[in-house]
C-alpha positions, 0 to 999 in steps of 0.5 A, spaced: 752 319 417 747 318 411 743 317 417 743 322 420 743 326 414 736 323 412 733 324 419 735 330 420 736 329 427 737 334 432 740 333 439 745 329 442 740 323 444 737 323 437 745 322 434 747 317 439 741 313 436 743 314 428 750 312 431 748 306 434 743 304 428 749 305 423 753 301 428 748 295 427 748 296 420 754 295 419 755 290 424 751 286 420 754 287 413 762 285 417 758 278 419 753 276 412 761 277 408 764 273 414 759 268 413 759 269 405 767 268 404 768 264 410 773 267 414 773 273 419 775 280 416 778 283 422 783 279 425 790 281 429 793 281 421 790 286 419 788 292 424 792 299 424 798 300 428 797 306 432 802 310 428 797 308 421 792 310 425 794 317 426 796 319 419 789 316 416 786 322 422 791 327 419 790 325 412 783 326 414 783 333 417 788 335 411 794 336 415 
């Protein structure tokens, strides 16, 4: 979202770059900390069942 907030970008094309950029970066950021605490962070334990999921979107939107 800063990205794109910075860029100013305009257009399809140009915001599925910045989403792409952010994904890598945050790709990144998820890997460095799995290396630096030596477990993963993501795992089948933790994920969000789909009814969490959908509170988190409502609460989100403010419903």
């Amino acid at each position: 979202m800063e990205i794109h907030r910075t860029k100013d970008t305009k257009g399809v094309p140009r915001l599925k770059d910045d989403a792409r950029v952010g994904g890598s970066v945050a790709g990144s950021a998820r890997k460095q900390i799995e290396r630096k605490i030596g477990r993963k962070i993501v795992s089948k334990s933790n994920f969000l069942k789909q009814q969490n999921i959908k509170k988190l979107k409502n609460w989100r939107q403010g419903i």
